[in-house]
Structures are given as C-alpha cells and as structure tokens.
MARMARDREN-268306 format. One line per field, with one value per residue (C-alpha): residue in three letters; y, x, z. Coordinates in steps of 0.001 Angstrom, whole numbers, plus 500000, padded with zeros to 6 digits. Example, Ala and Ser with C-alpha at 12.3 -4.5 7.8 and 13.67 -1.06 7.14 Angstrom:
<atoms>
resn: (ala,ser)
Y: (495500,498940)
X: (512300,513670)
Z: (507800,507140)
</atoms>
This chain:
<atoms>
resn: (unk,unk,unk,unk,unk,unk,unk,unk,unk,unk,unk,unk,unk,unk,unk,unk,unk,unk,unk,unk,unk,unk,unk,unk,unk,unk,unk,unk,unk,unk,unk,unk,unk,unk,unk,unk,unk,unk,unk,unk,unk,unk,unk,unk,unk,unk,unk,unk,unk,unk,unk,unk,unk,unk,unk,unk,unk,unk,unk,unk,unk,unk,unk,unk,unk,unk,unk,unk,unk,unk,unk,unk,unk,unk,unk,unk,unk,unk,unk,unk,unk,unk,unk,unk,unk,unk,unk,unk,unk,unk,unk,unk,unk,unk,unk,unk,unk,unk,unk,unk,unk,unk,unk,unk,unk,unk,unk,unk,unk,unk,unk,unk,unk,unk,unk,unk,unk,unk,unk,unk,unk,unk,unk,unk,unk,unk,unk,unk,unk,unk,unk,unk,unk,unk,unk,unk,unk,unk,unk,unk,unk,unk,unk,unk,unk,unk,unk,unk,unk,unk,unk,unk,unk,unk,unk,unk,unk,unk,unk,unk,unk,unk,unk,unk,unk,unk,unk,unk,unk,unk,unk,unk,unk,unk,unk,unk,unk,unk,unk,unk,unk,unk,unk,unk,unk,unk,unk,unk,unk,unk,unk,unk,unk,unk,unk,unk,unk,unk,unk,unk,unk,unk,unk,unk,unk,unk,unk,unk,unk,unk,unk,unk,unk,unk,unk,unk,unk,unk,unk,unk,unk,unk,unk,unk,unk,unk,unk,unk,unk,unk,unk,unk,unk,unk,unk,unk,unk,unk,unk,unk,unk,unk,unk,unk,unk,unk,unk,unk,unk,unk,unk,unk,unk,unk,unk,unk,unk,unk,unk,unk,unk,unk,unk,unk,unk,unk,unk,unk,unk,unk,unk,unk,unk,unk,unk,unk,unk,unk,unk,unk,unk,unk,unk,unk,unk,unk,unk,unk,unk,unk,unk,unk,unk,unk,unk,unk,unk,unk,unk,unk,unk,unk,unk,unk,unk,unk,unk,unk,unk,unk,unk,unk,unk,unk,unk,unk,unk,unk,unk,unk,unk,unk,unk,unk,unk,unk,unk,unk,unk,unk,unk,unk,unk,unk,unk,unk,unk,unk,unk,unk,unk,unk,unk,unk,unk,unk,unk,unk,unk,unk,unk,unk,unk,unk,unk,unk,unk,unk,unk,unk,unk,unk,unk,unk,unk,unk,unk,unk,unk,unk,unk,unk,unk,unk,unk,unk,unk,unk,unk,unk,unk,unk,unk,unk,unk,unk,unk,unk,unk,unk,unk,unk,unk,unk,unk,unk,unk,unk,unk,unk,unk,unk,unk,unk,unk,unk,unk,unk,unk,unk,unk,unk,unk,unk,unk,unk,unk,unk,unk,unk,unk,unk,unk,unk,unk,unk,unk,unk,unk,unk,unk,unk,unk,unk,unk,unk,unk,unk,unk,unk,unk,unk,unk,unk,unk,unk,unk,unk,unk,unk,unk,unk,unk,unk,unk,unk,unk,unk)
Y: (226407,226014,228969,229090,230992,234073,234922,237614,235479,232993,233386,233950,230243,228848,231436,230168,226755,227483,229565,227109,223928,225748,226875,223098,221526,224382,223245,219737,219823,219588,223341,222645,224273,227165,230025,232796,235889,237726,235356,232972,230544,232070,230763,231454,231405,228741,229400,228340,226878,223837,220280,219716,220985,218860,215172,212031,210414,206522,205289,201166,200854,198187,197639,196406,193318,194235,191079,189998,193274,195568,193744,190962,189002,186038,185053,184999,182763,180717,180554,180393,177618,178953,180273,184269,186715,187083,184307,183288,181218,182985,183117,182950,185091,183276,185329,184916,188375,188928,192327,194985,197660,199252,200065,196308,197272,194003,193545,190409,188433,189963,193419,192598,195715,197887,195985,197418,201245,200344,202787,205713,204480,205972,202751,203670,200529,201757,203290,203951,205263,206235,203348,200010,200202,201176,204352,206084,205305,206082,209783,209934,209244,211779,214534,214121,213594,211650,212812,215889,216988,218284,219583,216970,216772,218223,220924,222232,222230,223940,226412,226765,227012,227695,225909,226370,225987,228376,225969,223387,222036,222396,219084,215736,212626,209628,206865,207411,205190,206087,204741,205229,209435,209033,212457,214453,212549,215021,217898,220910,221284,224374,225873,227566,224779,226367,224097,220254,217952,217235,213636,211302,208092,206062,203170,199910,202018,201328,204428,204334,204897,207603,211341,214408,215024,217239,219480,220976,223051,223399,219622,219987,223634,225700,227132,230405,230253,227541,230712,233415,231555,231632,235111,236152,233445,235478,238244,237001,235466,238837,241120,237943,238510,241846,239912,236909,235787,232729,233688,233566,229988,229506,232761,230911,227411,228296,230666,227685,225370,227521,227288,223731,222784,222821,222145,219263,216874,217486,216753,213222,212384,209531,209160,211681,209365,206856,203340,202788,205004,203298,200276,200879,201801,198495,200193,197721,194795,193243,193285,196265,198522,200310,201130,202190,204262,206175,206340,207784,210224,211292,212091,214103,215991,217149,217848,220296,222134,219898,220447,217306,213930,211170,207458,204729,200769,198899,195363,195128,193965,190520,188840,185644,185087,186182,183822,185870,188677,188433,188791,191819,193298,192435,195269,198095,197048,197451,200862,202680,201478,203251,205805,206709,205828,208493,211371,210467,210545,213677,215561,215583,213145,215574,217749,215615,213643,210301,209161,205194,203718,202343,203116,200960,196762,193719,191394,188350,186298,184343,186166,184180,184133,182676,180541,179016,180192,181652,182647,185714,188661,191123,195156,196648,200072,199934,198874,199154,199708,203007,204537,207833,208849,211718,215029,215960,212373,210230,207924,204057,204711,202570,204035,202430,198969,197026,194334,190582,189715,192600,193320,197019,199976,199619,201888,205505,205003,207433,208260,209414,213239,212882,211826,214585,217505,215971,215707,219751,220546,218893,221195,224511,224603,224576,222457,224255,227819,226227,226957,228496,230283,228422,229045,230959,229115,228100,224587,222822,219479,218024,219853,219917,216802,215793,216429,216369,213568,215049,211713,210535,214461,214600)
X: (079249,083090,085009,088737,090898,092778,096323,095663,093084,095582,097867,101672,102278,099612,101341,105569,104082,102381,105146,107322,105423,104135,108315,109456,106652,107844,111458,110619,109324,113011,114060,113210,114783,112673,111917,113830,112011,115142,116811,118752,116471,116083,116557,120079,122072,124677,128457,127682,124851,123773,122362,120346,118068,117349,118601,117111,119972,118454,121045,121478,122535,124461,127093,125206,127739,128515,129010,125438,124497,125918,129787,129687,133286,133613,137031,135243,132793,135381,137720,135202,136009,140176,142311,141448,144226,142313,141468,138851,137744,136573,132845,131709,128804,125208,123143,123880,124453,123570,123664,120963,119743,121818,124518,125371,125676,126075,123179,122124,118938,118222,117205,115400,113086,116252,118115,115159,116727,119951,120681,119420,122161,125711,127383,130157,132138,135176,134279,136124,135889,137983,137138,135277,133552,130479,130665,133035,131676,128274,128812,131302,128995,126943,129086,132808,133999,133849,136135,133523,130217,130238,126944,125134,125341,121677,122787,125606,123181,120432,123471,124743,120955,118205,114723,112282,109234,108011,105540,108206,111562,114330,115107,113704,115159,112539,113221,117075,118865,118989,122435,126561,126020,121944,120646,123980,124112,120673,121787,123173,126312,127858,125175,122318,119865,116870,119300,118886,116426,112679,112674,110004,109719,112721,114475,112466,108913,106462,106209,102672,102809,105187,104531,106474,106550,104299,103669,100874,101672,101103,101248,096716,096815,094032,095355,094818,097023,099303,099949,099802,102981,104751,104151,105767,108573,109128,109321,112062,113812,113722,115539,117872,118898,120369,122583,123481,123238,122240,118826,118009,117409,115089,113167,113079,112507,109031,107718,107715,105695,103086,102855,103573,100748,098692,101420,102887,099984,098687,102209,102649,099357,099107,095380,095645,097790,096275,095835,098447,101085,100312,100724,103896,105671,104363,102194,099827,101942,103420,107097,107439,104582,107113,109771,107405,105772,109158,109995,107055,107082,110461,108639,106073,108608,110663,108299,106893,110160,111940,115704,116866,115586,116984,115532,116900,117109,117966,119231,122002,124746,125344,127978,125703,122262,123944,121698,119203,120170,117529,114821,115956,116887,112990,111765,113230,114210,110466,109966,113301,112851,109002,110699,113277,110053,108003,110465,111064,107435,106956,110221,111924,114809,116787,116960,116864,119947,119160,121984,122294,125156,125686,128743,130758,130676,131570,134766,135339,136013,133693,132922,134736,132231,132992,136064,133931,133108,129414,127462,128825,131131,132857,133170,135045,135787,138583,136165,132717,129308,126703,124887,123615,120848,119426,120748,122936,124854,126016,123027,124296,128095,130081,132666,135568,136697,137883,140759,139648,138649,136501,139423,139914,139828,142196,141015,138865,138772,136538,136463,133620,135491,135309,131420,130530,132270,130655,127060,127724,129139,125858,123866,125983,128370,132091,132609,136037,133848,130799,132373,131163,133154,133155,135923,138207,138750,136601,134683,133476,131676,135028,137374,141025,139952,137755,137725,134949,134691,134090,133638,130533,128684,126603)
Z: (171161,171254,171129,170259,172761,171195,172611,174907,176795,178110,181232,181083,181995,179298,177086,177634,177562,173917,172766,173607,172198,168874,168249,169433,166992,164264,164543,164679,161012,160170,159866,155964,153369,151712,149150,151389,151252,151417,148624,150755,148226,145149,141895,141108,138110,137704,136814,133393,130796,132463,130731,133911,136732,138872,140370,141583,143319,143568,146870,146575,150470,151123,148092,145126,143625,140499,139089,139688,137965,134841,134849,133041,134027,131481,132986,136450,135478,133786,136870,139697,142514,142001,144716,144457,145852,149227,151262,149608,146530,143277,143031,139391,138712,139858,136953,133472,131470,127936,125548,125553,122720,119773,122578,123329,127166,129337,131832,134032,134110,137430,135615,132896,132604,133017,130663,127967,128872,128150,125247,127815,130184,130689,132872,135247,135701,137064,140257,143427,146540,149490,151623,152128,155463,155833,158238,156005,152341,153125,154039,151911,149210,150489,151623,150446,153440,156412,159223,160505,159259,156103,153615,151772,147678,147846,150354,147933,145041,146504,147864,144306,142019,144939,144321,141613,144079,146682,148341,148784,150018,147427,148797,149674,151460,151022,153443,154339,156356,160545,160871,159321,159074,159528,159169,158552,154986,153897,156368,155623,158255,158279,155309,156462,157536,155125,152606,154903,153180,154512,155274,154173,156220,157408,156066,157011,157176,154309,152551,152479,156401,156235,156075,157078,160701,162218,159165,161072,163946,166978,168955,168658,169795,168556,165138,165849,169459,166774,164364,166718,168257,164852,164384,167452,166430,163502,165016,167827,164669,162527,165588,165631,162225,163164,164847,163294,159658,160943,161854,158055,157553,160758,159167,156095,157458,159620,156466,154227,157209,156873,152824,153209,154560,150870,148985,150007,150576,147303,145699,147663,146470,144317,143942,140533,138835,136291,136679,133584,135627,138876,136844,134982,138405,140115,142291,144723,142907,146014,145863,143777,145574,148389,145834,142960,145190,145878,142307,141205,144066,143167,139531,140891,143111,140416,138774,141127,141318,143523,142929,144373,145625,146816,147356,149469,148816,152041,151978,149429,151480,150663,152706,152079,150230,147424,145645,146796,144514,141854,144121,145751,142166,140910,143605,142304,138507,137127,139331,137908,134287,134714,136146,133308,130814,132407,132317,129266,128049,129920,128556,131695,131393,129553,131855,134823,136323,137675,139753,140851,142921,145960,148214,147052,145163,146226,145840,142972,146044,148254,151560,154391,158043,161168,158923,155943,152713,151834,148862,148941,148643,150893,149867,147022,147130,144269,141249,141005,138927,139125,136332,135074,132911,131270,132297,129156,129911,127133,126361,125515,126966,128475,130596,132387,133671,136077,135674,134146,137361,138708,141765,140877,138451,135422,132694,132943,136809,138759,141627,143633,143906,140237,140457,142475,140285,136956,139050,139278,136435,134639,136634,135274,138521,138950,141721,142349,142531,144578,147898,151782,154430,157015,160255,158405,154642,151879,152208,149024,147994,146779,149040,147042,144983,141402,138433,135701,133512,130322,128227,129646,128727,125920)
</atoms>
C-alpha cells in the first residue's frame, strides 16, 4: 500500500528542498496573470462606453510586403525593372490583385479566402512606425517603446478592464517569438506581473506539442506535500504584502495555478469542436493545421473570458523567396477568414477586435545581398498595410495611402502611437488616462504620443 507523506513527517532538509522546488515550479508557470482576490483583477469599468471587449492581436513576424498583399500599386507593376530611388531596381508586384465584395477593397491572389471577408475589413494602408530594424519595431509594436522595458499592449489592457474569467489568464501569448524583446513583448514591466501573458508554445514548436509549462505543481512531488508548499507560500506572500504592494501579483499569480489546473485544459481542448469547425479552420489539412489550430484556440479563449490573445506567424521576412509569398500566405489565409466567420456566426465579432499587422512592410525596390539583386524587398517602416475587424471598426473601409509607388505614407498616415490609442479607445479607454506610477511620473502605452483615429470607428 503506498502512502503519501504529509508535511510534518518530513525532515527540515526534505522540507527547504520541497518548499523550495514546489515555490520554483509555482513561479515557473509564468507568474500568470489572475482574478485577484483583493481586486488587483477585477472586472473594471472603462473610462467610457466601449465597442469592444476583448482582442485577438494576429502578429505577421517578419514584415508582411504589402505589395504582394492588400496594396495594389498599378504604377509599380507598370514601372518594374526602372531605377527605384534606393539602390535597387523596382520590383513589380509577383501576384496579381483584383476587387473584393460591395466595398471594392483591393486584395491579391495569395488570399483568396480573405479576400471573401473583405466588406468585414477596415484596411490600414498607410502605416508607419518608428523604425525599420527588427529589434526596435518589434517591441515597439508591442510595447510603445523600445529603449527600456515597458508593459505589453495586453498588460495595459488587462491594467485598464481586468479579466472576465476567474479560472484563467486575462492574457494569452500563443507561440511568440524567443528573440528582438522575446518575453518582455507579453510581460508586464513595471505593472504588477499578475498582468504578463501565459505563454503557449514557442515560435517554431508545433502547437500541437505545446502546453503551458508546468501547470501542475510540484516538479512530481506528492500533491499533498505540492499544495501544502503553496499554502505556506501564501502565507510568506500575505505578511509580504504588509510590506510591499508588490506582493499582490505573486498572491494573485499562485491562486490562479491552483484553479488553472481544470480550467485551462478543458479550454485548449479541441476534441469538442465539430468536424465542420475543425474543417473550416483547416485543422489536420497539412499546411494550414498549426495556424488553424491557433486561430481557433484564440476563439475558444475569448470566448472563455480571455481579454486578450495574441498569435504569432513566423517567416515573413522576405529579403528573397519573395516568390515564395503565396505559399506562406495559403497557411494562415483559410484559418483567419474561419476565424472572422466563426465570431461572426457566434456574435462575437462585434464585440471582439481582431488586430493584423506586422512590424513594419517591405520596399518597391528589389532587396540588394551580397551586391546583386534578389526576389525581394528590404523593410519599410514609412508605409505599410494591417487590418482591423470587428470591434465597433468601420466594416468595408479603406483608410490611408501610400505614394504611387508604395515608398511612404501620403494621405491619413498612422502611426503605430495612433494604432495603439484607437486599439484602447475601442475597448472604452483613454489612452492619455490609462497610465501607472512608476519611479516618480506617470507611464502610459503611448507615452506623450497618438492620437485616435476616429474615421475608421463605426
């Protein structure tokens, strides 16, 4: 007969050594972000009546080109092979374009289940950033800024509205990249870290392998010595807190591990969902399966209470292969259109946000490597193409554009400052009010910067 051993049986070493495993294992969940029991994650009110409540931010890593996308460039295509104002040539668009629904919205052969939601789309094609490396635009994108850690998009909104769910994260980071900001573009900075995302997977793991890190306790201890530990852990935590605020989100972090562990395996179940669903996302359909998987996670997510997920596409940054653009567009183009379909069907998308950009585009020119030309093009961070949908946007809009050529923002230009305060603003908060005290002044997502683009709200 095995017996379990309680806590007073073991000795003071066993005991450090458990305490100090079953806290380490706790901690290594990822701190994540929780119902507070004393309100750090309540549901809060926003400044204002909001059009949405919740975001899937859909991150195209790498610098989608814009021009093999949703920016159709006649004169481009009509001048490709000329002397461009770089060094290199012009490269005409390689995928012909043609209009989509009762909006007439430009989109390329290389989306041509997206190109069917067109009149649910508000298209961004003026779009700028603060800078076209990598390192920079990628937690920019994420945080505002780039020069010191700052709280990620999800971190402010979960700060701002608190999480709808008790049993789970308020937010979730499926598959982010490891590298330019890695973790601090889903962590929480200076904010308490109950508001960091739970990551699921990393970039370049199949999501069907991933899972959330030790969700269970303990490294194998015996659960009862496994919860025992996070009592006492509690306990230290809660005379902590009479000391430092910052105690709170630890509290609140380890309370939600323990209601996790029910919750959150039934939620990334997929075996509930029909064959038709399964289906629609590309589920088990080879070059679709990874991302549809993601997509329709994010769906059941949100719809669990989730406030705010975020899903990563790898691979878009085509200095050459550009020709290779259609088949890296046919993995995720099926998955988001079933996607915006389902919320739709389940009267969610009007409510929910869905967010898609990448950090920044890609050049007119060819890209030059090693001193010859390739088929492809080098970063833009002065004119680019993302999209919104759903979430009190303007369905069927077109908004903004770049000059003839595609070099750079010319008319309704905005910039990512701009993005950010109109991503709050749709979810009720004043992006100049949404602020934290942080060293002696008051941080916020767009620091002294943005402004709310009004013409692309419902």
């Amino acid at each position: 007969m095995n017996h379990q051993p309680s806590l007073a049986s073991i000795s003071r070493r066993e005991w450090l050594k458990v305490g100090a495993c079953g806290l380490g294992s706790l901690m290594a969940t990822g701190l994540t972000p929780s119902q507070s029991e004393a309100g750090l994650l309540t549901p809060k009110q926003p400044h204002y009546a909001a059009k949405a409540k919740r975001v899937i931010f859909l991150f195209i890593n790498g610098g989608p080109s814009q021009f093999e996308s949703f920016d159709n460039k006649p004169e481009l295509k009509k001048r490709g092979g000329k002397k461009g104002k770089g060094k290199g040539s012009l490269l005409a668009p390689l995928l012909k374009f043609d209009r989509y629904g009762e909006s007439g919205m430009w989109v390329s052969e290389a989306f041509p289940e997206l190109a069917k939601q067109t009149d649910r789309l508000c298209m961004l094609n003026a779009m700028q950033t603060t800078s076209r490396a990598h390192p920079i635009a990628i937690p920019m994108l994420h945080t505002g800024a780039f020069q010191f850690q700052r709280p990620s998009l999800g971190s402010w909104i979960l700060h701002g509205l608190g999480t709808e769910n008790q049993d789970l994260p308020g937010f979730f980071t499926i598959k982010p990249t490891r590298t330019f900001g890695g973790p601090s573009n889903y962590g929480s900075a200076f904010l308490p870290s109950a508001f960091q995302a739970t990551r699921l997977g990393w970039d370049g793991q199949k999501i069907k392998d991933a899972s959330i890190h030790n969700l269970t306790p303990g490294h194998g201890m015996p659960s009862e010595v496994a919860w025992e530990a996070l009592d006492l852990a509690q306990l230290m935590n809660r005379q902590l807190l009479d000391q430092t605020e910052d105690a709170q989100g630890v509290i609140d972090s380890l309370a939600l591990s323990e209601r996790m562990q029910q919750a959150v395996p039934e939620v990334l179940n997929l075996s509930g969902e029909t064959k038709q669903t399964l289906d629609m996302y590309g589920v088990d359909a080879g070059a679709t399966d990874d991302f549809g998987r993601q997509c329709l996670l994010a769906r059941r997510l949100v719809e669990a209470g989730v406030r705010f997920v975020e899903v990563h596409s790898s691979g878009w940054d085509h200095h050459s292969n550009l020709d290779k653009f259609a088949g890296k567009a046919k993995t995720i183009d099926k998955p988001i259109a079933a996607l915006l379909t389902d919320l739709q069907q389940r009267g969610m998308l009007e409510d929910t946000l869905v967010v898609w950009t990448g950090e920044f585009g890609r050049t007119p020119e060819t890209q030059i490597l090693k001193g010859k030309e390739t088929i492809g093009r080098d970063h833009n961070a002065e004119g680019y193409t993302g999209w919104l949908a759903g979430g009190g946007t303007r369905a069927g809009l077109v908004y903004g554009k770049t000059d003839e050529l595609g070099y750079k923002a010319v008319d309704e230009a905005v910039h990512l400052h701009d993005l950010h305060a109109t991503i709050l603003h749709l979810l009720g908060l004043d992006h100049t009010k949404l602020v934290y005290r942080y060293g002696g002044r008051d941080f916020r997502l767009t620091d002294v910067h943005g402004n709310v683009v009004h013409d692309i709200i419902a």
